[in-house]
C-alpha positions in Angstrom: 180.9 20.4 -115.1 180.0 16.6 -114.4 177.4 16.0 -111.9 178.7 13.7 -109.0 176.2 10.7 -109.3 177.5 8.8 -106.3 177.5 11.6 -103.6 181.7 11.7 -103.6 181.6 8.2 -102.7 184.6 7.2 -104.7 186.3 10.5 -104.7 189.5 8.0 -104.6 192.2 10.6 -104.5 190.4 13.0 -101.8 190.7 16.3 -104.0 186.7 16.7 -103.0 185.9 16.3 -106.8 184.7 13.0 -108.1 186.0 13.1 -112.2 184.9 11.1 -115.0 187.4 8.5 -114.3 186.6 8.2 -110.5 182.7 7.8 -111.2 183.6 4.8 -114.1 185.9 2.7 -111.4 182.7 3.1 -108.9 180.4 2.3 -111.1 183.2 -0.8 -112.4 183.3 -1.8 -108.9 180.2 -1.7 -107.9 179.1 -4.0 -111.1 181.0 -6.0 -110.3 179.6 -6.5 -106.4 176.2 -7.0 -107.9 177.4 -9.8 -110.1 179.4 -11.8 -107.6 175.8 -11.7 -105.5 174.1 -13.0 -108.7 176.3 -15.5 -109.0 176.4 -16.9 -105.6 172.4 -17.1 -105.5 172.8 -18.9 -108.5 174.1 -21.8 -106.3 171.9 -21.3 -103.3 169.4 -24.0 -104.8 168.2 -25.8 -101.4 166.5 -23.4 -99.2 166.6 -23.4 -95.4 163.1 -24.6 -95.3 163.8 -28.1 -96.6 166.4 -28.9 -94.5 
């Protein structure tokens, strides 16, 4: 049986099992997360400091 990496975090249909496809739209969405927060340091150039 497939471990449940994410603790049934994104047991999205509430059965209390966590499939394959469950686990790969967490792991999609939480991808994604971590590269709109790269993305918007990327413009956070002037720090608070030399205002």
């Amino acid at each position: 049986m497939f471990d449940d990496v994410f603790g049934g975090m994104f047991d999205f249909n509430g059965d209390g099992h966590t499939d394959v496809a469950e686990e790969a739209l967490g792991f999609a969405v939480m991808e994604d997360m971590m590269s709109e927060e790269d993305s918007a340091d990327d413009f956070d150039t002037v720090s608070d400091d030399e205002w």
